[in-house]
N, CA, C and O atoms as a GROMACS GRO file, in nm:
protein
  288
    1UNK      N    1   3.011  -3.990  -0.191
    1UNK     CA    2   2.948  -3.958  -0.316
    1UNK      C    3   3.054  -3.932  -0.422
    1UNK      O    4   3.158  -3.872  -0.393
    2UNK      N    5   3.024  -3.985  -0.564
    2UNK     CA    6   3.136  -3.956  -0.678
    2UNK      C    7   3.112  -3.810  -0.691
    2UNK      O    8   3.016  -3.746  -0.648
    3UNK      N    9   3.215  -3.768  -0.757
    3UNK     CA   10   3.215  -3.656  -0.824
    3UNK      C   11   3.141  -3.631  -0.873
    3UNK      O   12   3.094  -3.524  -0.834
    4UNK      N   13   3.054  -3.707  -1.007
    4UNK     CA   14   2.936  -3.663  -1.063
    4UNK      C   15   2.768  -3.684  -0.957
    4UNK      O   16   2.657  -3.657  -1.004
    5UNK      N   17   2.779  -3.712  -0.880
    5UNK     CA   18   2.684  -3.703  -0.804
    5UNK      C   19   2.693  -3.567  -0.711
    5UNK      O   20   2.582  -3.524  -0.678
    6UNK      N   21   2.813  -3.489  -0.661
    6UNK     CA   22   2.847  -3.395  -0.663
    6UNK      C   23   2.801  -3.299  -0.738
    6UNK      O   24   2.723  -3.211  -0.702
    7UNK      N   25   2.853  -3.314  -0.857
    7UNK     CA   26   2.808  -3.202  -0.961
    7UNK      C   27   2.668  -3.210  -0.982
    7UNK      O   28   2.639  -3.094  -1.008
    8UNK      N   29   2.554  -3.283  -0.986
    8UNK     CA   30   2.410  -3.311  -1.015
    8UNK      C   31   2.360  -3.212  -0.890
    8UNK      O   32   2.297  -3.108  -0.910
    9UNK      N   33   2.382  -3.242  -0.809
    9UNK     CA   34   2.311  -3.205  -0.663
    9UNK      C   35   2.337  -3.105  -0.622
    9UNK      O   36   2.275  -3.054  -0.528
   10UNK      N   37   2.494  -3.018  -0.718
   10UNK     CA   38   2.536  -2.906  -0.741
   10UNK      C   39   2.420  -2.799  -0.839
   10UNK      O   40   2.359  -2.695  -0.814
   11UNK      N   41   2.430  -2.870  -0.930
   11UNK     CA   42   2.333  -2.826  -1.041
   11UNK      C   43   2.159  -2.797  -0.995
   11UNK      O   44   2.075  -2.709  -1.014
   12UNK      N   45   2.166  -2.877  -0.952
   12UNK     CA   46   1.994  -2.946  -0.841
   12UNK      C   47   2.007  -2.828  -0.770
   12UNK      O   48   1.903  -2.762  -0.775
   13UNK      N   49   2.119  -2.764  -0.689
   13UNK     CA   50   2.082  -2.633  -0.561
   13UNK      C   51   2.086  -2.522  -0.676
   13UNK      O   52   1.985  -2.454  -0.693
   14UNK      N   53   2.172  -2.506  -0.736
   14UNK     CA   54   2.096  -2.395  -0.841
   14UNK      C   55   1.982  -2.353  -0.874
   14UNK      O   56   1.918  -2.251  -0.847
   15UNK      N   57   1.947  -2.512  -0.978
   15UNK     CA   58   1.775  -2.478  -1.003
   15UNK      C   59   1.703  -2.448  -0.926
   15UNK      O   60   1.607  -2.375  -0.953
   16UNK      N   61   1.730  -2.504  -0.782
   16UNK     CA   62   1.639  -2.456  -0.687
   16UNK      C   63   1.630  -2.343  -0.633
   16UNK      O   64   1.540  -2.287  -0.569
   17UNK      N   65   1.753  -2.310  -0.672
   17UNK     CA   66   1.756  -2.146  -0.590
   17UNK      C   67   1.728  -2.028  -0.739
   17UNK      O   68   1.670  -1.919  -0.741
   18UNK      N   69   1.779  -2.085  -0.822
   18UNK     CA   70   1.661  -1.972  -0.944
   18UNK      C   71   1.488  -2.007  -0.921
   18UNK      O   72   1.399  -1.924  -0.936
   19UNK      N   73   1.476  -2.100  -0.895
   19UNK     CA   74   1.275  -2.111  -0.886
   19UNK      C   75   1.286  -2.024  -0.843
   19UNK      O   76   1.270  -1.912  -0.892
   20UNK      N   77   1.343  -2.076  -0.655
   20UNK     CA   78   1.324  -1.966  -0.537
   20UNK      C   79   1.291  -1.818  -0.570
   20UNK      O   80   1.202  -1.750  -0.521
   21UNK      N   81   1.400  -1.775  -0.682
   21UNK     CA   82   1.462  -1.633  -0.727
   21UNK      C   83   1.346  -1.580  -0.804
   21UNK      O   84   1.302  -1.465  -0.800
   22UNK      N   85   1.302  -1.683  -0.879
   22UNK     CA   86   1.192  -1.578  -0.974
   22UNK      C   87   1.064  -1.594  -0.932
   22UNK      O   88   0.980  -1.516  -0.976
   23UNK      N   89   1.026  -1.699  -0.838
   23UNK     CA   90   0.958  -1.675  -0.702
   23UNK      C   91   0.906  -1.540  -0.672
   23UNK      O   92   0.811  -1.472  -0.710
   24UNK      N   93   1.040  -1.522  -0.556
   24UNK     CA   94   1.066  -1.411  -0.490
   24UNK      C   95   1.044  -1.290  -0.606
   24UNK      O   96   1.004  -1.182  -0.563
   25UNK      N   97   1.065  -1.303  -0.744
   25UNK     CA   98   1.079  -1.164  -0.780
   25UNK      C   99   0.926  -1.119  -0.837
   25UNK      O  100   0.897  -0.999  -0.841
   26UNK      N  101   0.817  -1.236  -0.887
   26UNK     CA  102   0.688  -1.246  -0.851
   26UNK      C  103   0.647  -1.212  -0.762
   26UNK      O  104   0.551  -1.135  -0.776
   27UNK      N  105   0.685  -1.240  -0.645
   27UNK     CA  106   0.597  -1.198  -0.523
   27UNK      C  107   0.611  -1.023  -0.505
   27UNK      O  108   0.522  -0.942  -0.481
   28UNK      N  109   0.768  -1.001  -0.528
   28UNK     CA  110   0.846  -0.857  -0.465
   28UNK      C  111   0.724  -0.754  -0.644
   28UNK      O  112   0.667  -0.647  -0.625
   29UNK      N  113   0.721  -0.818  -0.767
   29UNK     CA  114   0.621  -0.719  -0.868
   29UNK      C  115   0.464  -0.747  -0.827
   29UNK      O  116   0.372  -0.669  -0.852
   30UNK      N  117   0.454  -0.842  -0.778
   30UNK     CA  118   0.235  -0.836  -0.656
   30UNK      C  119   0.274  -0.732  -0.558
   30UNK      O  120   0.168  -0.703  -0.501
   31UNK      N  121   0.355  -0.672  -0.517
   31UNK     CA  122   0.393  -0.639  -0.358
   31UNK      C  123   0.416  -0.472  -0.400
   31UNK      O  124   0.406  -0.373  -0.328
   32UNK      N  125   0.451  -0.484  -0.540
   32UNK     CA  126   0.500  -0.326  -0.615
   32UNK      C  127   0.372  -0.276  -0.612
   32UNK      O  128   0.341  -0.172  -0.554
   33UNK      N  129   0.270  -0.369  -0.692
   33UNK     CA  130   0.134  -0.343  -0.754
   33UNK      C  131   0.045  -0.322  -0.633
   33UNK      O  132  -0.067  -0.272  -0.633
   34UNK      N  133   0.111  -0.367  -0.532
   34UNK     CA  134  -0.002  -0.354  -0.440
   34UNK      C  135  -0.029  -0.225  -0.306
   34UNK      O  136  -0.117  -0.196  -0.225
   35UNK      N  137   0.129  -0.170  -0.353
   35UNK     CA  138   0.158  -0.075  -0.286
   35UNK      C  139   0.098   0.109  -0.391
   35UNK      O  140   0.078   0.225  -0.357
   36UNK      N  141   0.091   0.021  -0.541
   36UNK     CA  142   0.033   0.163  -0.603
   36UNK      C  143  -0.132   0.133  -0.543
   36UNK      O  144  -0.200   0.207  -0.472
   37UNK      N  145  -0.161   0.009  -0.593
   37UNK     CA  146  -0.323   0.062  -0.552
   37UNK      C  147  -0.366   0.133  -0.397
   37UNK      O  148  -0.458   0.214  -0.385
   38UNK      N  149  -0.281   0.087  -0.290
   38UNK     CA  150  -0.248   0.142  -0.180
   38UNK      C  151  -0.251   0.300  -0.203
   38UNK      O  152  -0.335   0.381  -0.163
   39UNK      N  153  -0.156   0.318  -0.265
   39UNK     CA  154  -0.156   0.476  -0.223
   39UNK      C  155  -0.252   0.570  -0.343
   39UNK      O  156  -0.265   0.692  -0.352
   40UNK      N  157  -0.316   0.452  -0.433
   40UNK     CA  158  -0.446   0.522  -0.520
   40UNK      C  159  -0.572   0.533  -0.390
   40UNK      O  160  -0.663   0.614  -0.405
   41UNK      N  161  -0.567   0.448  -0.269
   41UNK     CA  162  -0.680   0.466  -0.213
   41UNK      C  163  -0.603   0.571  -0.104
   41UNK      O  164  -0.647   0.686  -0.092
   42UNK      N  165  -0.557   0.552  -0.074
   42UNK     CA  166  -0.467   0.703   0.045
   42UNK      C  167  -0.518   0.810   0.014
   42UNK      O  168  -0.581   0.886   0.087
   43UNK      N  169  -0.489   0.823  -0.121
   43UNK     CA  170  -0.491   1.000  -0.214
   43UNK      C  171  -0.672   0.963  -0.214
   43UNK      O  172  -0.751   1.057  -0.213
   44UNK      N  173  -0.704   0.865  -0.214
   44UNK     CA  174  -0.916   0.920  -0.205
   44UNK      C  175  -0.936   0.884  -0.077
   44UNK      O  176  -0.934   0.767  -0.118
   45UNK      N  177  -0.948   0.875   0.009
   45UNK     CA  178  -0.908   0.815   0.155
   45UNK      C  179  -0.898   1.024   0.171
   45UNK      O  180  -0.986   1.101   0.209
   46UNK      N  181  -0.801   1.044   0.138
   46UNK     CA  182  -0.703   1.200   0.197
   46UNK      C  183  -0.817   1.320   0.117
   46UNK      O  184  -0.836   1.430   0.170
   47UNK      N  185  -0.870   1.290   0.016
   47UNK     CA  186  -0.952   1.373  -0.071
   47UNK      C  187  -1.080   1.389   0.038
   47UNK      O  188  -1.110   1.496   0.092
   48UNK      N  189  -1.176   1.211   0.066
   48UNK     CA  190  -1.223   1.244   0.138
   48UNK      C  191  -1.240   1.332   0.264
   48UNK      O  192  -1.318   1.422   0.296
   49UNK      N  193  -1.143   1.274   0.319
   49UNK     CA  194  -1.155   1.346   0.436
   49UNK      C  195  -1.118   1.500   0.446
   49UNK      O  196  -1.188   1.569   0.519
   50UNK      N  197  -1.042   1.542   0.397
   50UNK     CA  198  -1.090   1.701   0.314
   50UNK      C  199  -1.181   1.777   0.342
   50UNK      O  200  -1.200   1.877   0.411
   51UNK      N  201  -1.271   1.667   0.232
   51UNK     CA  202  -1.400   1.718   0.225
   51UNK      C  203  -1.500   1.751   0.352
   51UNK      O  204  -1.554   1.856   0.386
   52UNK      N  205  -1.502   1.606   0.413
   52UNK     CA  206  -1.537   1.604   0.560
   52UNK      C  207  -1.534   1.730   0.625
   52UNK      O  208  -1.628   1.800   0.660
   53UNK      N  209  -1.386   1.752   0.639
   53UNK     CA  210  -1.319   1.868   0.725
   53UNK      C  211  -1.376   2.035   0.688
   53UNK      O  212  -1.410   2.120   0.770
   54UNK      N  213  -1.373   2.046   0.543
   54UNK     CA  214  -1.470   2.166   0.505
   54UNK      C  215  -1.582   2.133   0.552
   54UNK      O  216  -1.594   2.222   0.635
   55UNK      N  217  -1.646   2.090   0.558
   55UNK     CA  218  -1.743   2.048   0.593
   55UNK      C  219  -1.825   2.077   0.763
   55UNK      O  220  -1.931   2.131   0.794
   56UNK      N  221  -1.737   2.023   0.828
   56UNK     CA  222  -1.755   2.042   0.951
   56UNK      C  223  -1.707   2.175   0.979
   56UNK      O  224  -1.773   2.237   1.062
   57UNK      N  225  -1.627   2.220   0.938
   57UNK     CA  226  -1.544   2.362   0.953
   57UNK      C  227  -1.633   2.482   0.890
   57UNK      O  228  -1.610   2.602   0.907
   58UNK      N  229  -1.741   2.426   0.811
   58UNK     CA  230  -1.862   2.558   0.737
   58UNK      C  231  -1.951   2.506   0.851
   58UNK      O  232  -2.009   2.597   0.910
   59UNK      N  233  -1.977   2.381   0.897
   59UNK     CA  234  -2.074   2.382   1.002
   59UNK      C  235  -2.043   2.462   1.149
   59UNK      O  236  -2.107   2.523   1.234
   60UNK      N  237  -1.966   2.439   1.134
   60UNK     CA  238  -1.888   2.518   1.291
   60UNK      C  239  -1.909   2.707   1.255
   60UNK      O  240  -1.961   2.798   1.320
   61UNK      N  241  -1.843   2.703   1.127
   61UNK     CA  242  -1.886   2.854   1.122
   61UNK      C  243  -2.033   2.894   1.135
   61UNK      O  244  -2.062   2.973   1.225
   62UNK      N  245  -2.125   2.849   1.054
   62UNK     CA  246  -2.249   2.844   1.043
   62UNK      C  247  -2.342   2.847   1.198
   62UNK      O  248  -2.424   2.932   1.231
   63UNK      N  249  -2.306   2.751   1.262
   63UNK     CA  250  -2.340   2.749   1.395
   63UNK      C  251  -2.261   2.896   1.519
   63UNK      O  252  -2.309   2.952   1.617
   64UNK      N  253  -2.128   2.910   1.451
   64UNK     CA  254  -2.104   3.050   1.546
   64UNK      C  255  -2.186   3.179   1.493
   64UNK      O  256  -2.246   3.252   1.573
   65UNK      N  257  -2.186   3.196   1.388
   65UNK     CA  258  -2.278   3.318   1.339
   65UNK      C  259  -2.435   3.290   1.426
   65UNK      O  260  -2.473   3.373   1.508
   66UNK      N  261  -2.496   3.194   1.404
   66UNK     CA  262  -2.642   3.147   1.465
   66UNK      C  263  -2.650   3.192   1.587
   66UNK      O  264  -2.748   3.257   1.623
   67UNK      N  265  -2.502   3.151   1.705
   67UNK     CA  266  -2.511   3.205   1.803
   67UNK      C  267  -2.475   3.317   1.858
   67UNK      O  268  -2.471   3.344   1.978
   68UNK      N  269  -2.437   3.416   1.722
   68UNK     CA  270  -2.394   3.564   1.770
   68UNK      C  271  -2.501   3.637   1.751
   68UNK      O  272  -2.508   3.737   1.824
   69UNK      N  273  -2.626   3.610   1.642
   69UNK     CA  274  -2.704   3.644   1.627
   69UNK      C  275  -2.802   3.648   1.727
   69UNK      O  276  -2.881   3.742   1.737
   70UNK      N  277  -2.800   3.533   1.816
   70UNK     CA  278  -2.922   3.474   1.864
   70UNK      C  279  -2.815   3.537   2.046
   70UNK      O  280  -2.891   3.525   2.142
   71UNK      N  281  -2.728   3.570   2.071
   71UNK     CA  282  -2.650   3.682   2.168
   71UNK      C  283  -2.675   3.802   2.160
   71UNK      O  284  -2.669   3.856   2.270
   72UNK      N  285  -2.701   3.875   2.072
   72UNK     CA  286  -2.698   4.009   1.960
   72UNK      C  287  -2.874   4.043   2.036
   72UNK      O  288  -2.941   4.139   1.997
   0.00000   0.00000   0.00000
């Protein structure tokens, strides 16, 4: 191959490797975005279950009083 066919095919792996690059840096800002909405559902995901947990934890109390009463 001449020299300038060299340099073209030189030039040619560049461009290809900037696509590649801003590609990759598209994919890596979907991948940012997708990790906040992620941890927007974690934190209600974690709220829920909270709630749950009071929940069962006033039922549990609720039910030991019933049966100290109903011992008593």
């Amino acid at each position: 191959m001449s020299v300038f066919g060299d340099a073209v095919g030189a030039i040619r792996q560049v461009l290809l490797m900037q696509t590649r690059m801003d590609q990759l840096d598209g994919r890596i800002t979907a991948m940012g975005a997708d990790v906040e909405g992620l941890t927007e559902v974690l934190a209600d995901v974690r709220d829920r279950v909270s709630r749950l947990e009071g929940i069962i934890e006033g039922v549990a109390m609720a039910a030991g009083r019933q049966q100290r009463r109903i011992e008593e």
